[in-house]
PDB file of N, CA, C and O in Angstrom, chain B, residues numbered from 101:
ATOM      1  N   UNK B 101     127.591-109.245  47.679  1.00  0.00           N
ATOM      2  CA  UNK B 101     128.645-109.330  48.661  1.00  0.00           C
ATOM      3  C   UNK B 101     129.977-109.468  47.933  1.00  0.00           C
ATOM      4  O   UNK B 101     129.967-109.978  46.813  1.00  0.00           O
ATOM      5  N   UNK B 102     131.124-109.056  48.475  1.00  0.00           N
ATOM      6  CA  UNK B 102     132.142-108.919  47.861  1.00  0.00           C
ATOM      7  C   UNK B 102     132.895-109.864  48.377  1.00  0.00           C
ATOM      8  O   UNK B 102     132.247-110.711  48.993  1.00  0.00           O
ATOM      9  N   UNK B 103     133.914-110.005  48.350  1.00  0.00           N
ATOM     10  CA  UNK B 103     135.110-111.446  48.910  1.00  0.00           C
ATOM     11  C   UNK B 103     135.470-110.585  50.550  1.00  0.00           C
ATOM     12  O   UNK B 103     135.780-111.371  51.445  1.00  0.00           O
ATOM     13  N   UNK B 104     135.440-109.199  50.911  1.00  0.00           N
ATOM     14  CA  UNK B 104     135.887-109.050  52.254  1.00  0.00           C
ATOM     15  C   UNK B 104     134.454-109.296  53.105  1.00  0.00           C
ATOM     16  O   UNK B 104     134.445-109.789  54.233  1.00  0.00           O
ATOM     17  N   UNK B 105     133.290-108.888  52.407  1.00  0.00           N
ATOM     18  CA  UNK B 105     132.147-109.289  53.026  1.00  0.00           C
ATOM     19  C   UNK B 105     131.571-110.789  53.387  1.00  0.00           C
ATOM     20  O   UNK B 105     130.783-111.212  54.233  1.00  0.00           O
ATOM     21  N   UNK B 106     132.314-111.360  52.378  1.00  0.00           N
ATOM     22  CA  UNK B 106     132.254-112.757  52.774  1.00  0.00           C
ATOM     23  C   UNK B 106     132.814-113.436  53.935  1.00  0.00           C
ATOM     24  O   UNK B 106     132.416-114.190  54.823  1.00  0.00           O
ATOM     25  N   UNK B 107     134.264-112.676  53.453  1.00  0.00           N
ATOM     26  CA  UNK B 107     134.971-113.252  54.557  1.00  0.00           C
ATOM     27  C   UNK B 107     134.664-113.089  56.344  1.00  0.00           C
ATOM     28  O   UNK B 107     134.777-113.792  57.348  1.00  0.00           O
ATOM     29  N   UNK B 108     134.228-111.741  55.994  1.00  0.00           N
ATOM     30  CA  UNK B 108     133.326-110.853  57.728  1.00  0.00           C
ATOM     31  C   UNK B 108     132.555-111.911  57.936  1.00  0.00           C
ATOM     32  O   UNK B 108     132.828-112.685  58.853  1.00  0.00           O
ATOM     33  N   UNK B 109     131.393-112.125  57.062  1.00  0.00           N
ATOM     34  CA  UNK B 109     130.606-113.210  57.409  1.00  0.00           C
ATOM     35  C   UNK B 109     130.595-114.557  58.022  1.00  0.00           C
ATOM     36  O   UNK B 109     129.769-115.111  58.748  1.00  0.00           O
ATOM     37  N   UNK B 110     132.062-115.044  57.396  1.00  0.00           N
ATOM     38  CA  UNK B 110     132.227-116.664  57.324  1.00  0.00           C
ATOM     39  C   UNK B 110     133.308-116.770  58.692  1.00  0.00           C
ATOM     40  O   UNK B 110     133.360-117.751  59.435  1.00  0.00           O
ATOM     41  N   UNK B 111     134.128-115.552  58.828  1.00  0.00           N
ATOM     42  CA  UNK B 111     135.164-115.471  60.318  1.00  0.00           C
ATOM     43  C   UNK B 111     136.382-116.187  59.340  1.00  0.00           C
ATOM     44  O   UNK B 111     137.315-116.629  60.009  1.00  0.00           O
ATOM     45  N   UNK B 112     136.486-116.331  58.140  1.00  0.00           N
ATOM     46  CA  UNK B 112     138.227-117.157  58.163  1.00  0.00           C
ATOM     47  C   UNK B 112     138.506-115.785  57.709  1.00  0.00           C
ATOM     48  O   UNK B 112     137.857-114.747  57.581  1.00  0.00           O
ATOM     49  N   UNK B 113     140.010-116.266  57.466  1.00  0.00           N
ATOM     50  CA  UNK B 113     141.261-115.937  56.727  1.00  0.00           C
ATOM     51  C   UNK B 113     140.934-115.295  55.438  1.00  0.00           C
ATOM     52  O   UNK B 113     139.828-115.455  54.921  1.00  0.00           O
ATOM     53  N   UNK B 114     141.884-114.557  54.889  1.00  0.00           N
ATOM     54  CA  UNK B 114     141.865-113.936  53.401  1.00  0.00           C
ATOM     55  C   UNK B 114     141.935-115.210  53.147  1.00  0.00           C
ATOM     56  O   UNK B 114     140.861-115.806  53.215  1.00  0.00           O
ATOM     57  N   UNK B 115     142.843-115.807  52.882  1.00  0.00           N
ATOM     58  CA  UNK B 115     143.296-117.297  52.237  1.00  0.00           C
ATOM     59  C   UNK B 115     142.314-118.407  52.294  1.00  0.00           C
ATOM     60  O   UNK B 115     142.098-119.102  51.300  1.00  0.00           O
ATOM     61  N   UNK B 116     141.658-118.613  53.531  1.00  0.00           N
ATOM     62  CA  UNK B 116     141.216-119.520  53.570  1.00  0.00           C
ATOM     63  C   UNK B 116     139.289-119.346  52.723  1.00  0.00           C
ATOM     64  O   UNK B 116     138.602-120.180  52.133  1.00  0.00           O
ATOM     65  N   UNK B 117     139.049-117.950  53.060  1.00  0.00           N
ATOM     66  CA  UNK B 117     138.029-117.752  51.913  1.00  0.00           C
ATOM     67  C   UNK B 117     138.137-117.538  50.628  1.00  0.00           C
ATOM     68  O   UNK B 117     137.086-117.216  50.074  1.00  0.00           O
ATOM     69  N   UNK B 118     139.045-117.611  49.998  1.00  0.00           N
ATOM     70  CA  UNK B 118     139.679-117.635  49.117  1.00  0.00           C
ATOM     71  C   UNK B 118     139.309-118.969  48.150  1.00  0.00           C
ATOM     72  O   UNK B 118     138.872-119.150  47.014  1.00  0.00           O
ATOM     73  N   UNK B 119     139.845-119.971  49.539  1.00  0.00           N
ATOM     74  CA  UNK B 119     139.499-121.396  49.066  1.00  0.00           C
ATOM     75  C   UNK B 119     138.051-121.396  48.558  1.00  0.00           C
ATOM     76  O   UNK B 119     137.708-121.664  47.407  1.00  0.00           O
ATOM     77  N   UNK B 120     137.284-121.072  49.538  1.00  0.00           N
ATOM     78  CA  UNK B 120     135.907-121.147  49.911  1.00  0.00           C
ATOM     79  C   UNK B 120     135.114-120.362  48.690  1.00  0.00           C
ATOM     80  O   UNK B 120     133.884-120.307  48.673  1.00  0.00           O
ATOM     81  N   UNK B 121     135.957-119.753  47.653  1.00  0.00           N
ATOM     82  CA  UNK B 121     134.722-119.086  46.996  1.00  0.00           C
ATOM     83  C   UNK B 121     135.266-119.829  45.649  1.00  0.00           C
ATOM     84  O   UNK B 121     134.604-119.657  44.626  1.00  0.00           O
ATOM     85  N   UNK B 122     136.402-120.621  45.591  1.00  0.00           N
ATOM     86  CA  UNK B 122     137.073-120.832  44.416  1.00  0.00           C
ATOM     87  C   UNK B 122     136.319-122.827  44.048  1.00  0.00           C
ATOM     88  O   UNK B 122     136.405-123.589  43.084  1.00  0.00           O
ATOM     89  N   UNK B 123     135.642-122.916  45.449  1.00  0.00           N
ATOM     90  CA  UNK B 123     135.069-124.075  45.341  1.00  0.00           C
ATOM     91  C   UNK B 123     134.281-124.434  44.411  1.00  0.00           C
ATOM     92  O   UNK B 123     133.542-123.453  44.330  1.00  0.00           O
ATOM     93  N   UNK B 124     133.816-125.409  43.403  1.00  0.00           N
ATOM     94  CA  UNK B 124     132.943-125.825  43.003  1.00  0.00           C
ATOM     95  C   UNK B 124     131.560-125.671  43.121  1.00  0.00           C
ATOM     96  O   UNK B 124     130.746-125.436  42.229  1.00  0.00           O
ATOM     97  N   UNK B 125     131.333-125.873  44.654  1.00  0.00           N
ATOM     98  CA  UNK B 125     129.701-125.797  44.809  1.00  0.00           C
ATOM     99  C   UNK B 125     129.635-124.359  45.731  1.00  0.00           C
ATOM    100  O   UNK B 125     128.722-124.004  46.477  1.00  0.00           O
ATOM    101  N   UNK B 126     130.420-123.926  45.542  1.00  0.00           N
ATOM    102  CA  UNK B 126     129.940-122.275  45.658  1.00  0.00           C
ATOM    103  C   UNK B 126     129.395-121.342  44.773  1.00  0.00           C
ATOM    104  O   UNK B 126     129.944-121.116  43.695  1.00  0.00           O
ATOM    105  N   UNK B 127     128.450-120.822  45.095  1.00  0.00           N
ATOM    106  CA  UNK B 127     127.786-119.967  44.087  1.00  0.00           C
ATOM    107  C   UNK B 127     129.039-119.041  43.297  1.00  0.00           C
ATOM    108  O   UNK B 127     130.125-118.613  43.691  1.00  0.00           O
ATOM    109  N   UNK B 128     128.283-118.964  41.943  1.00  0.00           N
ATOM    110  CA  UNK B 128     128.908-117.965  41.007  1.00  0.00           C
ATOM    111  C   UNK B 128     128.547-117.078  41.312  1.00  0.00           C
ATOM    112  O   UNK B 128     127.492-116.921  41.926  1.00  0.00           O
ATOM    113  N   UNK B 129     129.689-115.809  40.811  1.00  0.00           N
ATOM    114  CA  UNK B 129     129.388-114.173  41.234  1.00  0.00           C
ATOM    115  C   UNK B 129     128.461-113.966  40.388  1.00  0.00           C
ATOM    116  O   UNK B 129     128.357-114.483  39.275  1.00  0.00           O
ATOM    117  N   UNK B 130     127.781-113.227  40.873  1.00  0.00           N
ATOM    118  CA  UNK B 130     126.567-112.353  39.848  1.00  0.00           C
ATOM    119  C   UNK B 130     126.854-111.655  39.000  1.00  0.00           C
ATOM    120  O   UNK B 130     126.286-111.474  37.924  1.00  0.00           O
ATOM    121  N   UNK B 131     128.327-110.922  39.665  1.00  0.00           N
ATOM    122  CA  UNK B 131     128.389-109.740  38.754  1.00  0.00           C
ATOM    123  C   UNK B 131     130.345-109.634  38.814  1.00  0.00           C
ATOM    124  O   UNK B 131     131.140-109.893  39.718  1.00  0.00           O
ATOM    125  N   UNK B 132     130.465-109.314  37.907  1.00  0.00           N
ATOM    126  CA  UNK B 132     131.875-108.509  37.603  1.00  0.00           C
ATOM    127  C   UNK B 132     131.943-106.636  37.666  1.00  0.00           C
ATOM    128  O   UNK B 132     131.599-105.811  36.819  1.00  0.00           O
ATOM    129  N   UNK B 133     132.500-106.469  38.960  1.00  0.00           N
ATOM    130  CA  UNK B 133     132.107-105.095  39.194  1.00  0.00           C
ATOM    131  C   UNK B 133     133.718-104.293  39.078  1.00  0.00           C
ATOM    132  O   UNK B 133     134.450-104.385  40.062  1.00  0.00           O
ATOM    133  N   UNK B 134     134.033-103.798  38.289  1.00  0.00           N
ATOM    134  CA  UNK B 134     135.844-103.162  38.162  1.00  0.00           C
ATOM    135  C   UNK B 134     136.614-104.132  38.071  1.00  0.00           C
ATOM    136  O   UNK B 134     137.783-103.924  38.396  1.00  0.00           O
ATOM    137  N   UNK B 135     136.188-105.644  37.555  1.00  0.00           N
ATOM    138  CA  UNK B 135     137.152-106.581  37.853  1.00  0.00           C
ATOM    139  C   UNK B 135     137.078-107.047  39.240  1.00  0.00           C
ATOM    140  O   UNK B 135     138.132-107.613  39.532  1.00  0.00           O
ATOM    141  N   UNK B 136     136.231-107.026  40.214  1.00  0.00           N
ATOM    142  CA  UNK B 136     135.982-107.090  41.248  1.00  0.00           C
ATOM    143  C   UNK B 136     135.115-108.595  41.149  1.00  0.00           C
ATOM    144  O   UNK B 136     135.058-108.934  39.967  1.00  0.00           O
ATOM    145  N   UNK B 137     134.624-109.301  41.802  1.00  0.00           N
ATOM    146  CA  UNK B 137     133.850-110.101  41.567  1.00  0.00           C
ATOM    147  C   UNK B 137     132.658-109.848  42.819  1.00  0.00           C
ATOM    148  O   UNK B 137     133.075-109.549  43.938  1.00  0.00           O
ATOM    149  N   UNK B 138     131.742-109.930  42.674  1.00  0.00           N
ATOM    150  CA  UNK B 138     130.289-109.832  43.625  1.00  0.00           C
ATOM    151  C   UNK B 138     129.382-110.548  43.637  1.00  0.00           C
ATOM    152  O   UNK B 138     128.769-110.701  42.580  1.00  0.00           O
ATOM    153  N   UNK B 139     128.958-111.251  44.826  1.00  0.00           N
ATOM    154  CA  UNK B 139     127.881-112.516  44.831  1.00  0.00           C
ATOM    155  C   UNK B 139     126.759-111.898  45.729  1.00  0.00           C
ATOM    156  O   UNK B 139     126.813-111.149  46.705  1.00  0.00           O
ATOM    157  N   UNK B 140     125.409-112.655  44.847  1.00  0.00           N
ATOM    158  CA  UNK B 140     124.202-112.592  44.982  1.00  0.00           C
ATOM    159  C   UNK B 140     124.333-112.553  46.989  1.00  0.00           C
ATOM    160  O   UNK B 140     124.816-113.636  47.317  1.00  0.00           O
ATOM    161  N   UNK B 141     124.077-111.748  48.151  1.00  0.00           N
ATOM    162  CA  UNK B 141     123.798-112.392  49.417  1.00  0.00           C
ATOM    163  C   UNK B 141     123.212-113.494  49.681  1.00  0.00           C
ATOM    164  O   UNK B 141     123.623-114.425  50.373  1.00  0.00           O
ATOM    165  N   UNK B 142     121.995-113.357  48.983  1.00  0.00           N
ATOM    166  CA  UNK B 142     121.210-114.722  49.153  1.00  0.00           C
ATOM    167  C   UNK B 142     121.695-116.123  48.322  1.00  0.00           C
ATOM    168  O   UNK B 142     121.172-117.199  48.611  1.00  0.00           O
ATOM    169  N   UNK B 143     122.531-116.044  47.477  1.00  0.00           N
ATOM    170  CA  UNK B 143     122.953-117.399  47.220  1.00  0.00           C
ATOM    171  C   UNK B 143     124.158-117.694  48.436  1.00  0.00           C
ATOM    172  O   UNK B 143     124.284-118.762  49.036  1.00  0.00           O
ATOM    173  N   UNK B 144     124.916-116.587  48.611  1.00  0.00           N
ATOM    174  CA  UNK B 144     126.013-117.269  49.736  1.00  0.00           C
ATOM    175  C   UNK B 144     125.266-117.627  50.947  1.00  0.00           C
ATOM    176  O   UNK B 144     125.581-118.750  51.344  1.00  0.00           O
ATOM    177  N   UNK B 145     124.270-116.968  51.753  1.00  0.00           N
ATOM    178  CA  UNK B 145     123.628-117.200  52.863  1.00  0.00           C
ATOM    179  C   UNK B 145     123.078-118.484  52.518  1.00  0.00           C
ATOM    180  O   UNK B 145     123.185-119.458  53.264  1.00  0.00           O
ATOM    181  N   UNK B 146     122.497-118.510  51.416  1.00  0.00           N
ATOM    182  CA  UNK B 146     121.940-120.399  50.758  1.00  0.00           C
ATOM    183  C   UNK B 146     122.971-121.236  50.905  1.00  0.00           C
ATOM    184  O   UNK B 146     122.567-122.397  50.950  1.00  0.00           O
ATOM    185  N   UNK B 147     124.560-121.105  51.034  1.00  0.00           N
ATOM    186  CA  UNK B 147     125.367-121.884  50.786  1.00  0.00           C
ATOM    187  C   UNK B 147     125.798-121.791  51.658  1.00  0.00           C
ATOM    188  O   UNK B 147     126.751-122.556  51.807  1.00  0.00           O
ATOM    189  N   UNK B 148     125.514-120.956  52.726  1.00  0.00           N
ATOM    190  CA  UNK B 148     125.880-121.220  54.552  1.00  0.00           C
ATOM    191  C   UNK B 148     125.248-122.333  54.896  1.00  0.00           C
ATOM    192  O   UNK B 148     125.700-123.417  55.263  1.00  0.00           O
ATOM    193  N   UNK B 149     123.619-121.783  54.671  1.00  0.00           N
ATOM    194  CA  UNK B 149     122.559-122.394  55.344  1.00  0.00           C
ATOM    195  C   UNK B 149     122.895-124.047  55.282  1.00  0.00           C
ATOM    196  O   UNK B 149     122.742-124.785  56.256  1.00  0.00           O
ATOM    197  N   UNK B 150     123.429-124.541  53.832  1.00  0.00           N
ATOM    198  CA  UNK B 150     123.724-125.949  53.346  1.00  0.00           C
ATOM    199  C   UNK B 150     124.642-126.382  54.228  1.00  0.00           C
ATOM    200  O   UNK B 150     124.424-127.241  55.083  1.00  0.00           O
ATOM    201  N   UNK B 151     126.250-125.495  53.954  1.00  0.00           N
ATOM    202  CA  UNK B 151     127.255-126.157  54.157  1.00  0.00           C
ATOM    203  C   UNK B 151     128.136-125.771  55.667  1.00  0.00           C
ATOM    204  O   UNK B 151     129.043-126.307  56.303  1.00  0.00           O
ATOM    205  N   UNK B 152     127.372-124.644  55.798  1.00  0.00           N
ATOM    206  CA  UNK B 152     127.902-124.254  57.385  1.00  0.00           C
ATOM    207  C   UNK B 152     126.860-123.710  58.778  1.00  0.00           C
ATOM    208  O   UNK B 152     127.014-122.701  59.466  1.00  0.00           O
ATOM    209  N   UNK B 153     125.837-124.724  58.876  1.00  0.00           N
ATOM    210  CA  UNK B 153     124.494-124.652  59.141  1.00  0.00           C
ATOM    211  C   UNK B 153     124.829-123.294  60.483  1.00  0.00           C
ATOM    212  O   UNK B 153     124.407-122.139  60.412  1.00  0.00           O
ATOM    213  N   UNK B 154     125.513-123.757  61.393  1.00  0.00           N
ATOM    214  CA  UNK B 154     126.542-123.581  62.922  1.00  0.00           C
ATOM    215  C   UNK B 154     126.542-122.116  62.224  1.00  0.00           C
ATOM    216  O   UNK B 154     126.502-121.392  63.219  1.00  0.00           O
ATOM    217  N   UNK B 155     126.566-121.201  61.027  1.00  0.00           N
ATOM    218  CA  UNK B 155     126.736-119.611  61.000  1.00  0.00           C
ATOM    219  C   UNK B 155     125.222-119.342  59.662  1.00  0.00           C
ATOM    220  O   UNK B 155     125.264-118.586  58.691  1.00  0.00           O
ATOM    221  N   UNK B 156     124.093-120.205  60.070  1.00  0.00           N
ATOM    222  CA  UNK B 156     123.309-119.376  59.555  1.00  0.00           C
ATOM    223  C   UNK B 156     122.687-118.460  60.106  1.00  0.00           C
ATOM    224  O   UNK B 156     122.716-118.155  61.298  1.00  0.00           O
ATOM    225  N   UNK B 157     122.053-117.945  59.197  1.00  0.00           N
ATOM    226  CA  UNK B 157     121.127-116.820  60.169  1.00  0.00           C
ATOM    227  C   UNK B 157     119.502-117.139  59.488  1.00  0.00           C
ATOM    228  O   UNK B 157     119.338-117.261  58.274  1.00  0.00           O
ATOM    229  N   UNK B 158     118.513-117.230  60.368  1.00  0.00           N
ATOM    230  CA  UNK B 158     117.017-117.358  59.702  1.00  0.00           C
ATOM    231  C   UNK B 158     116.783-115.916  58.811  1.00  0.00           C
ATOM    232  O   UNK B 158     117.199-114.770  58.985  1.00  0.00           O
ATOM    233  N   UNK B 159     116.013-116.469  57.893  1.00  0.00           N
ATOM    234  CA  UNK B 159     115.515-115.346  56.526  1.00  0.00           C
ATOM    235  C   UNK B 159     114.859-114.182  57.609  1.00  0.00           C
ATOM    236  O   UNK B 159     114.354-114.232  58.731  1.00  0.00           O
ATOM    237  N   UNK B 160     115.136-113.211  56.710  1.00  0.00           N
ATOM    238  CA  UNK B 160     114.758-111.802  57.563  1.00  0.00           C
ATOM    239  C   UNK B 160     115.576-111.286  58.791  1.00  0.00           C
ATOM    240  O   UNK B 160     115.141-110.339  59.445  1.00  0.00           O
ATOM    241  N   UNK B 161     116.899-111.969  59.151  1.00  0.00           N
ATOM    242  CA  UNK B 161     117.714-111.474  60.290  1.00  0.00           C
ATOM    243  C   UNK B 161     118.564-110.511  59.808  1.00  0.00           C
ATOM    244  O   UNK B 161     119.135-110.840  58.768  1.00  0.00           O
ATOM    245  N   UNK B 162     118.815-109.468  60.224  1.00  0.00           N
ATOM    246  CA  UNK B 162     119.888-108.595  59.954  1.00  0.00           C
ATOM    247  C   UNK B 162     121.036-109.464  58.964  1.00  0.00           C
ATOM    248  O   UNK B 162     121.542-110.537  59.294  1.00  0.00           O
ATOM    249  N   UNK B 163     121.272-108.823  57.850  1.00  0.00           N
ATOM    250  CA  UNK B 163     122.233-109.073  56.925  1.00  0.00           C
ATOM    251  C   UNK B 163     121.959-109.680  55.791  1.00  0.00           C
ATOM    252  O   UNK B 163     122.741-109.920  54.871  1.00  0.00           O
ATOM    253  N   UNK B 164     120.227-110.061  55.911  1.00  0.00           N
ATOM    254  CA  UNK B 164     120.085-111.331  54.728  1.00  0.00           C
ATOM    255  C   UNK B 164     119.684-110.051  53.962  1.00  0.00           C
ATOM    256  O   UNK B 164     119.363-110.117  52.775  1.00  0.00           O
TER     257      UNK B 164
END
């Protein structure tokens, strides 16, 4: 997932996901793609499931 896919996901702001990926206990990107940064789906959906229970989705729902 990329930082706009995140953001689709999570409903904030450029800015405010911004915060949200620059956090501490947010997963690290997997990958450096063009200078781009890209995270594992399943670690961010893991870090919904934790920290923003109210937008998970159960394993196997569209998007995981």
């Amino acid at each position: 997932m990329g930082t706009g896919e995140i953001r689709a996901r999570l409903g904030y702001s450029r800015q405010w996901t911004q915060r949200i990926i620059d956090r501490d206990d947010f997963p690290a990107p997997g990958y450096v793609l063009g200078g781009r940064r890209v995270w594992l789906a399943s670690e961010v959906e893991g870090w919904i499931r934790k920290h923003r229970p109210d937008l998970a989705k159960e394993p196997g729902e569209e998007g995981e």
